[in-house]
C-alpha positions as CSV (number, residue, x, y, z in Angstrom):
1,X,-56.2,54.3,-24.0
2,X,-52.9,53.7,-22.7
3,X,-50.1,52.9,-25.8
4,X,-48.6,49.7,-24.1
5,X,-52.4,48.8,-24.0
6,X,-53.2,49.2,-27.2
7,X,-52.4,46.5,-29.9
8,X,-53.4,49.0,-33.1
9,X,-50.6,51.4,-31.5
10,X,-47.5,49.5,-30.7
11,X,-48.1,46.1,-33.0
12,X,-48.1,44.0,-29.4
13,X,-50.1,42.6,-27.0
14,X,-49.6,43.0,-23.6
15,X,-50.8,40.2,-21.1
16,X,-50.8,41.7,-17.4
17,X,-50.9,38.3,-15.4
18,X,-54.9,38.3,-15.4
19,X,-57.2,37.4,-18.3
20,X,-59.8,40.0,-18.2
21,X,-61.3,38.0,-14.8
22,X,-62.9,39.9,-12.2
23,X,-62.0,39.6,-8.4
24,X,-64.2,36.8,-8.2
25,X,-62.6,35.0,-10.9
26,X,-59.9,35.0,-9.8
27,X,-60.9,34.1,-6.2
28,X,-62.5,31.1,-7.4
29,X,-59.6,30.1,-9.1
30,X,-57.2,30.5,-6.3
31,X,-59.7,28.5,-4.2
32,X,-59.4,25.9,-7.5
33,X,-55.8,25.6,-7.1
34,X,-56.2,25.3,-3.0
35,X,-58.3,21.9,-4.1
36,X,-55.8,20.5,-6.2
37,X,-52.9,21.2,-3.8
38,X,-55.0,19.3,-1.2
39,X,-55.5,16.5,-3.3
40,X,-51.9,16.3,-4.5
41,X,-51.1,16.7,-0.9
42,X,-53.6,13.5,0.0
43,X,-52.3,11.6,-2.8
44,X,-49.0,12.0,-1.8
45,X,-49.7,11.1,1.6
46,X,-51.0,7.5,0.2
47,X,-48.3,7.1,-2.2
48,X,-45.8,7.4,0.9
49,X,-48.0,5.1,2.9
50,X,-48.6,2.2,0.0
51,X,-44.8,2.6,-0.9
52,X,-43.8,2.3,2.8
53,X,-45.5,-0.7,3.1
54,X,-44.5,-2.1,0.0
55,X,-40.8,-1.6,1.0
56,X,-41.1,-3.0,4.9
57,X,-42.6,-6.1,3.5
58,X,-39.9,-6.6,0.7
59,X,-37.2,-5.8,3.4
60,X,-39.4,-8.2,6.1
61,X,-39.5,-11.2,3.3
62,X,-35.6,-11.3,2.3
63,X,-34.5,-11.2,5.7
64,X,-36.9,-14.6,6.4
65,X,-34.9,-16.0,3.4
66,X,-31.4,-15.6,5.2
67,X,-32.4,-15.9,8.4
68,X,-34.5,-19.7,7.5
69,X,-31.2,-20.1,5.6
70,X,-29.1,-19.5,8.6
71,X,-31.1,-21.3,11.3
72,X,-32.0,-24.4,8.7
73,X,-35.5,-23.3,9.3
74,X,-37.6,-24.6,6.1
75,X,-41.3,-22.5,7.3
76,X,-39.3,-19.0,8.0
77,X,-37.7,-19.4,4.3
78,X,-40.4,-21.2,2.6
79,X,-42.8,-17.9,4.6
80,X,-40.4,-15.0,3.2
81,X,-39.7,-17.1,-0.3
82,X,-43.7,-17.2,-0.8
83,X,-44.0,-13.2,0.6
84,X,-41.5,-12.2,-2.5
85,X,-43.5,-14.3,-5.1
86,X,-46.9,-12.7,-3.5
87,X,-45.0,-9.1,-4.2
88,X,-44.0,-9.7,-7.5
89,X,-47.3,-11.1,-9.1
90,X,-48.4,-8.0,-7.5
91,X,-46.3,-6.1,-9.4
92,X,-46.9,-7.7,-12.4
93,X,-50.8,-7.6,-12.6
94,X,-50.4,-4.0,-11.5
95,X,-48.4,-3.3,-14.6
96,X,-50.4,-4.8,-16.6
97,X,-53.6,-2.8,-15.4
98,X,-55.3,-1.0,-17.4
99,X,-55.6,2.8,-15.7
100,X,-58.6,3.7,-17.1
101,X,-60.7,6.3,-15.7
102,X,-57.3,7.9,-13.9
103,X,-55.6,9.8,-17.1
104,X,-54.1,13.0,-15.9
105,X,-55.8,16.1,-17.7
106,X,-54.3,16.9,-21.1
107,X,-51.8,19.5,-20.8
108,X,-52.8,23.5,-22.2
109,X,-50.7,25.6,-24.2
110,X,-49.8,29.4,-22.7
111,X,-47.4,31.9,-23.2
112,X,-44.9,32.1,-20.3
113,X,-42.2,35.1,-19.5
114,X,-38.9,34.2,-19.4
115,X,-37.5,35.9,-15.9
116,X,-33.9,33.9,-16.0
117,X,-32.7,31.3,-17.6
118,X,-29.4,29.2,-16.0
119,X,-27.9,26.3,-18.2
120,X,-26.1,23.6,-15.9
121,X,-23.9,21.8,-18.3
122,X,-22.6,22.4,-21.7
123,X,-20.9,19.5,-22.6
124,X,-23.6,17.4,-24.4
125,X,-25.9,18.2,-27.7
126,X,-29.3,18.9,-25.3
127,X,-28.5,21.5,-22.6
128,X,-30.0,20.8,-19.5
129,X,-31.2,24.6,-18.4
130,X,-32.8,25.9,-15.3
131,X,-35.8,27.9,-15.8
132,X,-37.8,30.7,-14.2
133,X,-40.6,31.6,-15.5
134,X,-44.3,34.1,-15.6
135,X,-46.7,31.7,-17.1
136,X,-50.1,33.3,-18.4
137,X,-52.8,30.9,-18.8
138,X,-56.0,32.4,-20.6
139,X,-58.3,30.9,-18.2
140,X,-56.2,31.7,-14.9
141,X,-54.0,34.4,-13.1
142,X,-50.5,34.1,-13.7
143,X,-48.0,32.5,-11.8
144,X,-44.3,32.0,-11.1
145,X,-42.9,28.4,-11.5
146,X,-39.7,26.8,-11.4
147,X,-38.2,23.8,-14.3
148,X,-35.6,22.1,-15.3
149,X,-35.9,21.5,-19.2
150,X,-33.2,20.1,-21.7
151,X,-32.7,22.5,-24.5
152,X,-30.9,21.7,-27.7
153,X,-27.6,23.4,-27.8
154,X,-28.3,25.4,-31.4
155,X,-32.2,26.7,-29.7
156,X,-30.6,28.3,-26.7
157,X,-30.5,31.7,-28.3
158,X,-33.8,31.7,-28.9
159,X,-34.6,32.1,-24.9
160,X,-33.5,35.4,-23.4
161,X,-34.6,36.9,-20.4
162,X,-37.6,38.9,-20.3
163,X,-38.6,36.8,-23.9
164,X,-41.5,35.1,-24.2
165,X,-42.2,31.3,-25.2
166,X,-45.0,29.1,-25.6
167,X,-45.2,26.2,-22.5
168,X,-47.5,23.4,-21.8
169,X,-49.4,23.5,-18.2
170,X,-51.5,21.2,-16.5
171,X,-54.5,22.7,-14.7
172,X,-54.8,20.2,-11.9
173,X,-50.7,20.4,-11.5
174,X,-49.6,23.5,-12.5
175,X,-45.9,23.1,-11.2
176,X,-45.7,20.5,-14.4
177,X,-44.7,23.1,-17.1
178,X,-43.0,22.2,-20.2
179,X,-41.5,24.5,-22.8
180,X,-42.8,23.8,-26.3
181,X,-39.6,24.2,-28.3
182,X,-41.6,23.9,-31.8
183,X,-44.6,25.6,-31.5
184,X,-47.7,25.8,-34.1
185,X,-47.5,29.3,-36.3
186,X,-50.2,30.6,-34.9
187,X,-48.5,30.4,-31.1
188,X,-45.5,31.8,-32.5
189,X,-46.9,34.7,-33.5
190,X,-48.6,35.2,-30.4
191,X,-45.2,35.4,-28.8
192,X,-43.5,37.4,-30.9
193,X,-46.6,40.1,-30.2
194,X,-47.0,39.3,-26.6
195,X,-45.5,41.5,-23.6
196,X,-46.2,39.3,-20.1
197,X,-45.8,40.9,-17.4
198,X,-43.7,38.9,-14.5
199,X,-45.9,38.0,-11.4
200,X,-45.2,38.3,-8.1
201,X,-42.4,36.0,-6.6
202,X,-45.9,35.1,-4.1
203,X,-47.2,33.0,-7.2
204,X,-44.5,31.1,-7.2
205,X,-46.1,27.0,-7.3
206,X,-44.2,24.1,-6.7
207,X,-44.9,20.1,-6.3
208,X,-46.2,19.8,-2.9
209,X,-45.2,15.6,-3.2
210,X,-42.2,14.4,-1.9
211,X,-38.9,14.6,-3.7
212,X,-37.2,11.7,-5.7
213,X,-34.2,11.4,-3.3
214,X,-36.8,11.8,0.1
215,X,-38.8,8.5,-1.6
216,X,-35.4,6.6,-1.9
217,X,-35.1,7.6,1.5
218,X,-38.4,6.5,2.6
219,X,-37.9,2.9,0.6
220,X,-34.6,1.9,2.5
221,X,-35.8,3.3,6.0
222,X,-39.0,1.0,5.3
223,X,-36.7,-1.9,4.2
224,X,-34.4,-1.9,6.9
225,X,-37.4,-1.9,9.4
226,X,-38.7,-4.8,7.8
227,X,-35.4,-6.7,7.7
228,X,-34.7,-5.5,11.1
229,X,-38.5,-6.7,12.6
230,X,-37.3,-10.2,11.4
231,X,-34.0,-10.4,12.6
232,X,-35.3,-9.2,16.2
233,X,-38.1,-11.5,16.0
234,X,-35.7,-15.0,16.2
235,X,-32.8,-13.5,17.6
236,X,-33.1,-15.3,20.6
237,X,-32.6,-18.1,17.8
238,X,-29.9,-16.6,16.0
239,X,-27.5,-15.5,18.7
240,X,-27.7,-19.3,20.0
241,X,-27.6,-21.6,17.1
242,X,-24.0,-21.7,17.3
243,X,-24.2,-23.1,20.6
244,X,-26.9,-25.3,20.3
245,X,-24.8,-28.5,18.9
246,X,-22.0,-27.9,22.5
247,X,-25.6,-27.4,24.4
248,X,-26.7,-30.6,23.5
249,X,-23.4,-32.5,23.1
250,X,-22.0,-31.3,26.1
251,X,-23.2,-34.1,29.5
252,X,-23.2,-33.3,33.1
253,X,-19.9,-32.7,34.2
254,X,-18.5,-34.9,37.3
255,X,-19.6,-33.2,40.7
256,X,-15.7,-34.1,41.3
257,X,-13.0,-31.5,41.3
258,X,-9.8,-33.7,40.4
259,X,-11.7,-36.2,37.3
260,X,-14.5,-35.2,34.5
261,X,-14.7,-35.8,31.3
262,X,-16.4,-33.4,29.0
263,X,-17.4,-32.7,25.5
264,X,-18.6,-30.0,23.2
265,X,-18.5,-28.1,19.8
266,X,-19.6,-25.0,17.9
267,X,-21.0,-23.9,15.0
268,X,-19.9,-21.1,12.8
269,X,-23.3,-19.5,11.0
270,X,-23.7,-17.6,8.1
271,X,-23.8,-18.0,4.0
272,X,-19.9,-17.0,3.5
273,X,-18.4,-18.8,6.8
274,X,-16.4,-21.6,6.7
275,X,-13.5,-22.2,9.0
276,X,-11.4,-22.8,6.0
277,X,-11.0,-18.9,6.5
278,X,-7.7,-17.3,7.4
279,X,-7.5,-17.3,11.5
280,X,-11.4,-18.4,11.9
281,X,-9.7,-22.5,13.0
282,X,-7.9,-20.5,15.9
283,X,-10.3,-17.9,17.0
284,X,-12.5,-20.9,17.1
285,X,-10.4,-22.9,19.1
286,X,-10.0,-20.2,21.9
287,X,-13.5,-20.0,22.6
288,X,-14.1,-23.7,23.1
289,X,-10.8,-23.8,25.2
290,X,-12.9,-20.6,27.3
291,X,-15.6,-22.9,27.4
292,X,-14.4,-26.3,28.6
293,X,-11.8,-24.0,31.0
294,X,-8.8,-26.1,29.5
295,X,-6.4,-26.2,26.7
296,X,-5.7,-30.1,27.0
297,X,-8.5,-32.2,25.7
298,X,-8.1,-35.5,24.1
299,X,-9.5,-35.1,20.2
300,X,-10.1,-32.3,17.6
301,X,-12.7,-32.4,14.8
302,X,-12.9,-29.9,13.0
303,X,-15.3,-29.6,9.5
304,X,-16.5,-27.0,7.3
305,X,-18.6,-25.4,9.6
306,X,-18.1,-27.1,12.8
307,X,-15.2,-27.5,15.4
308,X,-15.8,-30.0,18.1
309,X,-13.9,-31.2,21.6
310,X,-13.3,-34.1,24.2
311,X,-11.2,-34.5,26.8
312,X,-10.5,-36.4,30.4
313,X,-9.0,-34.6,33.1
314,X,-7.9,-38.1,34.2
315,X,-5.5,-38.5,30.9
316,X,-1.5,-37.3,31.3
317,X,-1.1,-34.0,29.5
318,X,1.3,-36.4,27.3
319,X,-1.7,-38.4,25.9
320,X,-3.2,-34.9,25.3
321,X,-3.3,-32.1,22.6
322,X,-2.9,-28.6,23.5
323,X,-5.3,-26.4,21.9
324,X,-2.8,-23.3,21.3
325,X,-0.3,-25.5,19.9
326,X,-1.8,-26.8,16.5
327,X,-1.0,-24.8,13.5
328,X,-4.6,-24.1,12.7
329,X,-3.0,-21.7,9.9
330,X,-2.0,-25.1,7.9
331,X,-4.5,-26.9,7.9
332,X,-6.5,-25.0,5.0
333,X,-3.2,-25.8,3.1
334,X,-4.2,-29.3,4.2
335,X,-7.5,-29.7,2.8
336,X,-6.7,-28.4,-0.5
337,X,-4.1,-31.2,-0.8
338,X,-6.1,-33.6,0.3
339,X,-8.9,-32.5,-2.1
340,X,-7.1,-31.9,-5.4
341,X,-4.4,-34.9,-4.9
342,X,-6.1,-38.0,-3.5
343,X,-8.3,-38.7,-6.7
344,X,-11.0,-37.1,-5.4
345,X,-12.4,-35.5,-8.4
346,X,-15.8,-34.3,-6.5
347,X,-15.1,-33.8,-2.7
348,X,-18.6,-33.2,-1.4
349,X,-17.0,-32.9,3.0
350,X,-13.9,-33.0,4.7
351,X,-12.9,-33.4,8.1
352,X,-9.7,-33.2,10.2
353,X,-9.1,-35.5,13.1
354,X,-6.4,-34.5,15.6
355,X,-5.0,-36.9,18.2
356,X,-2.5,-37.3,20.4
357,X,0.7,-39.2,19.1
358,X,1.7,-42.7,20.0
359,X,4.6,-43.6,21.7
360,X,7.6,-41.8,23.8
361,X,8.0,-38.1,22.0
362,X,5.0,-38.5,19.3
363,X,3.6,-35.3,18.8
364,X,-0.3,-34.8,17.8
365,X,-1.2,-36.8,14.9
366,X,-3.6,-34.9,12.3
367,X,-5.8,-36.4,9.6
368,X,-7.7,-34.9,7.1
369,X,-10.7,-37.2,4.9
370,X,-12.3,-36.3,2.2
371,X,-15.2,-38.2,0.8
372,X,-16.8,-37.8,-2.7
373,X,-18.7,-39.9,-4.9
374,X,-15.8,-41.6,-5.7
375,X,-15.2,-42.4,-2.3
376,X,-13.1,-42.0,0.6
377,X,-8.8,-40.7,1.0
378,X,-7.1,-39.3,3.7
379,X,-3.3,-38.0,4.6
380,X,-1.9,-37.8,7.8
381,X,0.3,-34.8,9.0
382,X,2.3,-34.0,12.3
383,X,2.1,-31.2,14.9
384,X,4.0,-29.1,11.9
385,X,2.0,-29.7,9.5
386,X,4.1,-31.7,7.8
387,X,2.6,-34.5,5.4
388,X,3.6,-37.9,6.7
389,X,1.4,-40.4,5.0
390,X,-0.9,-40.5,2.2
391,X,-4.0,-42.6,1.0
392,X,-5.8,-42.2,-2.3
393,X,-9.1,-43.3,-3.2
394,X,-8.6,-47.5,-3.4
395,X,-6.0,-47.7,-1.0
396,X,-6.6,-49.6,1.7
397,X,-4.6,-48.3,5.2
């Protein structure tokens, strides 16, 4: 017999890839691991699909929430609000589930080559190391596989290329290898005495699932198709809620071309807007001005979330406000005043008022109320924002 066969002569054992199997051993075992790829493979597939799912309907439900929120429609929130509930209890029984009956195989010890070994960083006590290695099962060809492992800093010595170390292998998932960094006696002696040769780079097994950055992937394309259904679903409702108050407000106007009166308003949607924000007052302004195609009308209200407009082509553009001309970038300035200095110690609205002045060479007059459990105050301003009159909570005027 050959010396590198012979374990009397050379004090080793040499493992060439194949256990002693015949041809049709080892045909039924690659026809073994064709099964199990197919099943991983199909288990995968329904992973995706439940997860998929799982994701669309999450992504479906919040978007209800905002959208009931943002139309003031109690069913769509009260629909996506009960959804999420439905999806968590789900969860939650789930995780509590027993999985009996569906415990993975326990994992087998082998001896595995070590073909290369790549550590990744060095700046922490375990070393995370990239593995490639020939893994001998007794009951199986050999194969190439691929891991990532972290390997204590003081142990990485012991792994060399072309060494041998003992791993744990699953049969039904044999791309789930493990090195065993303390092994029994018995299986160290084994690897001291063993000689593996490497397998063909054709062996080479991988996970056939899909990777942990292509599910993340998966989950917010699923999401954002769920939101997105929603969102198209009442956006015939959403686009026009802002218009629906001016739709409603807004009366015939006169057939005639020289006198009408008119009146309308708009509403700025969403959980952050308020027109208390820098330049939203103005940009609001222009589009009613676009709307009632003038810049004279005869009252302003403006409130949180709501500007409104009247006018009479039939009043003098002296008993008249110009649009343009307010300086919308005051009045926040305004409101905070009025809030924090008329003994209003819980404002729960405001509003501002502008009217024309009274009198030859009045400008606009502006008043801003706030109201609160406490009750009502107001100050009065004028075209510059300048305060010209206050009146706290008590005072009559």
């Amino acid at each position: 017999p050959s010396p590198c066969l012979d374990p009397a002569a050379t004090g080793t054992i040499t493992v060439m890839g194949t256990t002693g199997q015949g041809q049709a051993g080892q045909d039924v075992d690659e026809a073994n691991g064709q099964a199990v790829k197919r099943r991983s493979a199909a288990s995968g597939f329904l992973d995706a699909l439940r997860l998929s799912v799982t994701s669309g309907v999450t992504g479906a439900a919040l978007a209800a929430l905002v959208v009931g929120v943002i139309m003031e429609a109690v069913p769509v929130f009260v629909t996506g609000g009960g959804v999420l509930v439905v999806l968590i209890l789900i969860g939650v029984v789930a995780g509590r589930r027993s999985p009996a009956g569906e415990e993975p195989p326990a994992g087998r010890l082998a001896l595995a080559r070590i073909e290369d070994l790549r550590a990744t960083n060095g700046e922490m006590a375990d070393v995370p190391v990239k593995f490639r290695l020939t893994v001998a099962p007794d009951d199986r060809p050999a194969y190439r596989v691929k891991i990532n492992q972290a390997i204590n800093l003081v142990d990485i010595p012991s792994y060399r290329p072309r060494g041998t170390a003992v791993v744990t292998y699953r049969p039904d998932e044999p791309w789930e290898v493990r090195i065993v960094t303390r092994p029994t006696p018995e299986w160290s002696r084994r690897a001291e005495e063993a000689e593996i040769d490497s397998a063909p780079e054709s062996t080479l097994v991988s996970d056939p699932g899909v990777s942990e950055g292509s599910w993340c992937v998966l989950c917010l394309l699923a999401f954002l198709a769920g939101a997105a259904l929603v969102v198209l679903l009442f956006r015939g409702e959403l686009f026009t809620s802002g218009d629906g108050d001016g739709a409603a407000a807004k009366p015939p106007s006169s057939s005639s071309s020289t006198s009408r009166t008119f009146s309308t308003s708009t509403t700025v949607s969403g959980p952050s807007a308020s027109l208390l924000t820098f330049g939203r007052m103005r940009v609001t302004a222009m589009e009613l001005e676009t709307r009632v195609d003038t810049a004279y009308v005869t009252a302003i209200t403006i409130e949180d979330h709501r500007m409104a407009v009247r006018g009479d082509s039939t009043r003098p553009v002296s008993e008249t406000v110009h649009l343009q001309s307010l300086p919308y970038e005051l009045f926040p300035g305004l409101v905070h005043e009025a809030r924090t200095t008329l003994g209003v110690r819980d404002p729960r609205s405001w509003r501002i008022d502008v009217t024309p002045g009274t009198g030859a060479g009045a400008g606009p007059r502006v008043r801003v109320t706030v109201t609160g459990k406490e009750g009502t105050a107001h100050l009065d301003a004028d075209a510059t924002g300048r305060v010209t009159d206050r009146r706290a909570v008590g005072e009559s005027g």
